[in-house]
N, C-alpha and C positions, 0 to 999 in steps of 0.2 A: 666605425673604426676609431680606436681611441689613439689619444695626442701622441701618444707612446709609440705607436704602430707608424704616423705619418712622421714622427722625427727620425724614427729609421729608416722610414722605404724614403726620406727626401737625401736622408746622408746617403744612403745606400748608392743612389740611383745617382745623385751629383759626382759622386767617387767614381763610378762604372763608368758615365760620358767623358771625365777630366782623364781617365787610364784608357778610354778610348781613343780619344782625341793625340793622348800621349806617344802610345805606341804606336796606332797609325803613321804619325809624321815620323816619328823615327824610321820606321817601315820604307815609306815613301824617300826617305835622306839617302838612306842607303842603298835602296836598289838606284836611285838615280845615281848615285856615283858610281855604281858599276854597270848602267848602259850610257853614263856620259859620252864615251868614243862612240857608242854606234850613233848618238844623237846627232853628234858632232859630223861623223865621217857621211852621216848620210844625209845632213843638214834638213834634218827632221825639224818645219815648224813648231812653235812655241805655243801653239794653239793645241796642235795635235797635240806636243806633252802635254800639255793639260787635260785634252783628254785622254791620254792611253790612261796617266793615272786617275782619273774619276772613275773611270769602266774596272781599273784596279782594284778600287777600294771597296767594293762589297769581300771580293778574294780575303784583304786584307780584314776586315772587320770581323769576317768569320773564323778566320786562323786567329785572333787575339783577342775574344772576345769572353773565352771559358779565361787566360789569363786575368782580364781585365777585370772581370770577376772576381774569383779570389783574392785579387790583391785589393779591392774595395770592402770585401768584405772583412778582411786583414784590419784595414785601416779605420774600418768604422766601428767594428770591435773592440779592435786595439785602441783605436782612441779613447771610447769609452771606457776600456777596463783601467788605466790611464790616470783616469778622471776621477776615479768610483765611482761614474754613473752606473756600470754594473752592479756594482754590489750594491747601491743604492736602488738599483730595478729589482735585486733577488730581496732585499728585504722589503720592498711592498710585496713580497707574496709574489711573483713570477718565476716561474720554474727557465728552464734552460730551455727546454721546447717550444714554448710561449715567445719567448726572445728571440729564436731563432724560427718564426714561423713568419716576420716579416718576409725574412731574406731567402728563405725558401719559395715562396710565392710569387717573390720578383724574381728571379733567376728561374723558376719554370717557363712564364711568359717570354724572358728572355729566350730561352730554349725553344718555344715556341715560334717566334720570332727566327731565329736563328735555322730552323729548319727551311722557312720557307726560303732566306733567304742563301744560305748553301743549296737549295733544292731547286731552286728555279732564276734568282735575282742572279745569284753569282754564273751559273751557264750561259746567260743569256750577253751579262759582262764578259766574260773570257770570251765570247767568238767575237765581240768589236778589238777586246784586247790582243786577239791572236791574228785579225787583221790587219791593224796597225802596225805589228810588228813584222808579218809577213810583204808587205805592200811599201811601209816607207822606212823601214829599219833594215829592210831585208833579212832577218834573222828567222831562223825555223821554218825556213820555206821549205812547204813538203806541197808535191802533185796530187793532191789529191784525186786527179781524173784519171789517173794511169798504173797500168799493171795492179786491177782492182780482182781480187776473185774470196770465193766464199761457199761456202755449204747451202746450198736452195733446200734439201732437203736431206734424210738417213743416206741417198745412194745417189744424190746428185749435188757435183760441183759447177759452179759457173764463173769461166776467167774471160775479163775484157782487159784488153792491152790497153784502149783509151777510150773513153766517156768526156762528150761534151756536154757539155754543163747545161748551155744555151739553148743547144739544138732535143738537149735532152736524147741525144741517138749513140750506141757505143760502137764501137772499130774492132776489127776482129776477135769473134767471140769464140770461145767454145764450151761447149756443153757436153761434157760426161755422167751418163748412167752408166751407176753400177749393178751388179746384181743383190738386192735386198737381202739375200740370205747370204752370199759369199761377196764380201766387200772389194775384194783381190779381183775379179771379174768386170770387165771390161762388157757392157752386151751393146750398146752406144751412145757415139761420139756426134756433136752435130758442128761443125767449124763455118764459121762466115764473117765474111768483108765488113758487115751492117747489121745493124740491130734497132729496132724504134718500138716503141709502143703504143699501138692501138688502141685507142681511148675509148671509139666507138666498139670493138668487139672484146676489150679488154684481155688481149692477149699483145705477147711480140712478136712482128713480125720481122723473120731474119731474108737477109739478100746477100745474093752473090755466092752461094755457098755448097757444102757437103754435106751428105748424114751416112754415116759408116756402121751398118748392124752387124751385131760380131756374134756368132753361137761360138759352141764347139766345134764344129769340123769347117762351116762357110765367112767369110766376109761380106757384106753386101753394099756398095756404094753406089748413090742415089746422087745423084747436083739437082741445084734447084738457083733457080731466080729466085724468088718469093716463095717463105713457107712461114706459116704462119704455128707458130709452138706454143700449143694451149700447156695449162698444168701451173707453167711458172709462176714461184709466189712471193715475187719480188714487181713493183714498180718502181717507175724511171723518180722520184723521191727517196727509194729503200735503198738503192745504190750507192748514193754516197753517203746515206746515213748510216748505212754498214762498215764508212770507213771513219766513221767520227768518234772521236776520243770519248771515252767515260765522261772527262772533266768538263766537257761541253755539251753534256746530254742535262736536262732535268730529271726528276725525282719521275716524272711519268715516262718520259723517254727511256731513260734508265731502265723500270719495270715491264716497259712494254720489248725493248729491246734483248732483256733476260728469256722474255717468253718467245720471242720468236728464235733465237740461240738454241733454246732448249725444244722447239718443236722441229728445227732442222737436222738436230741431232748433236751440235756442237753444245762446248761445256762452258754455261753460263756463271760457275762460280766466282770470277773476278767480276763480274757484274752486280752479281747480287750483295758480294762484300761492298764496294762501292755505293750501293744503294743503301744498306745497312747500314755504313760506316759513317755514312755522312747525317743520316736521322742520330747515332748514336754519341757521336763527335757534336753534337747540338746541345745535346743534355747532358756533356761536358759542366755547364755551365753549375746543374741542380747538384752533381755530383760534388765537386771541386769546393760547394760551400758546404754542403753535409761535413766535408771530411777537415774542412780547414776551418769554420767558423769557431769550433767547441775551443780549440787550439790558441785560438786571437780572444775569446772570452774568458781563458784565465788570464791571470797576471803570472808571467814569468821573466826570471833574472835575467838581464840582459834586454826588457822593453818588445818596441816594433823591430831592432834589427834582427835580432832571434829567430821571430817569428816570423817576417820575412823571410829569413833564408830557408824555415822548415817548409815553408808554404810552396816558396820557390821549388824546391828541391822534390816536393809534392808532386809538385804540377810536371816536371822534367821526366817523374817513375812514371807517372799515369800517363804520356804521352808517348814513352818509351815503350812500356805494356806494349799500348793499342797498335805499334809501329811492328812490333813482334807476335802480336796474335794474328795481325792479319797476316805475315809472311807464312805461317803457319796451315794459316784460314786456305790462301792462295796455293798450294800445295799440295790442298786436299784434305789436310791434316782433321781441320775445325769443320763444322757447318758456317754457314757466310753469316746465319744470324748469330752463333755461339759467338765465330771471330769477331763480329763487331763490338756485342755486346758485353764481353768478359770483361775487358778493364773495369765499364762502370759498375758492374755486378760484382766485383774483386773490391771496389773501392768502398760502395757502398756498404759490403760486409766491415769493412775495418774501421768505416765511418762510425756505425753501430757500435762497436765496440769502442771506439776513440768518446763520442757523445755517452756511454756507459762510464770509462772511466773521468769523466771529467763532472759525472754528477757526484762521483765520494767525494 
């Protein structure tokens, strides 16, 4: 690595943790003044805010992180062009690719970085951060144990009024088959008090209950103490992770939960944008220095405030784009990996162009 390579990935990378560090706490200022009243009203210890925001700050790091980027790269540029250390690098013979092949390579890794931690660090933060708030803020408190229901398969629904957590057992269930070939067809219905799963014969066993077989011309009603309903392909863990938010799933959960959507017959496209959206929102980071670097390596009238604001105003289209491809995507419009990936595929095209006209 030559002296040239390590004095930019040192400014580079000093600039990224100090725009780090910056907008983080500004981050942190301002949501605190606007959950102050519930801190207050529910006399939320001072420990715990400290940590709802610690389990915060991955959230936070990931959302400002492609910012924090280009405005280091702004400034290390800009400085340099500033100084004529630039044009002092172009006349030992380094072309513009050269120069910008530090900050290309540190902003991948970042990106790299940045996936695992939107993909895995940050879900695993939001469910302490969504306890905290659920349990001593009392805010966003949702049941998750009750009035649960869901697609098991093409021609079967299953609705639990309540699911204990603990007991791991659900409260009046029921169980609708429909007809595989006509969807509008009722053939049967299974209703009961209880529901547990059988660990040794891996099925659930229902109690207390009905099984209603329906043709064309008959009805048939059946009671039962105990019956045991092979087929189901859900366990007492898939229950409630059928009711968990995107935003608290990881990058595997995420994928795995796309495929079993799509094998029950339900439509997994907001899932799999989500799963895309967030690997694609990562390399945010490689994008945002393609397009903004060549821009901070000329000298232009008007200095860093200039360029700041074109950079800013950059980063506001490209996050606006990705905000509307996916409404898009979500809709049906897009594929889930078109919708994720257009902006940076949009930007990168103009990058090329932008790094073209900045070598005349």
């Amino acid at each position: 690595m030559k002296i040239i390579d390590r004095y930019l990935i040192k400014q580079f990378i000093q600039t990224i943790l100090f725009g780090l560090l910056a907008f983080t706490l500004l981050f942190v200022v301002i949501d605190m003044m606007e959950n102050l009243d519930d801190f207050i009203d529910q006399n939320v210890p001072g420990m715990l805010i400290l940590q709802y925001y610690l389990v915060f700050m991955p959230e936070i790091i990931r959302l400002v992180t492609p910012v924090a980027v280009l405005l280091s790269s702004l400034f290390t540029a800009g400085k340099m062009s500033s100084l004529n250390e630039i044009t002092a690098i172009k006349a030992g013979g380094i072309s513009l690719y050269r120069f910008m092949a530090p900050f290309i390579i540190v902003s991948f890794f970042i990106s790299l970085m940045s996936v695992y931690i939107g993909g895995y660090l940050v879900p695993m933060a939001n469910k302490h951060k969504v306890f905290i708030e659920q349990t001593y803020m009392k805010k966003g408190i949702v049941y998750f144990g009750s009035n649960i229901f869901f697609q098991d398969t093409k021609s079967r629904i299953v609705t639990i009024n309540y699911y204990d957590i603990a007991n791991k057992q659900a409260h009046q269930i029921s169980i609708q088959e429909f007809n595989p070939v006509d969807k509008t067809r009722l053939i049967k219905r299974t209703d009961a008090l209880r529901m547990k799963f059988d660990e040794q014969k891996k099925c659930w066993t229902l109690m207390n209950g009905t099984i209603r077989t329906i043709s064309d011309t008959t009805e048939v009603l059946q009671k039962f103490i105990e019956y045991e309903y092979y087929g189901l392909n859900f366990k007492p863990d898939d229950v409630m992770k059928k009711q968990r938010k995107p935003e608290e799933m990881s990058l595997t959960e995420l994928s795995e939960f796309a495929a079993e959507q799509k094998r029950t017959g339900n439509d997994p496209t907001s899932i799999l944008i989500e799963y895309q959206s967030r690997i694609a929102y990562a390399f945010a980071s490689v994008v945002v220095v393609f397009f903004g670097l060549p821009i901070s390596a000329n000298r232009r009238r008007g200095g860093l405030a200039i360029q700041f604001g074109i950079n800013l105003l950059i980063t506001f289209v490209y996050l606006v784009f990705m905000k509307v491809s996916q409404a898009f995507g979500k809709n049906g419009v897009l594929d889930p990996l078109i919708t994720a990936w257009i902006a940076n595929f949009i930007f990168l095209v103009a990058a090329a162009f932008n790094i073209k006209k900045a070598l005349k």
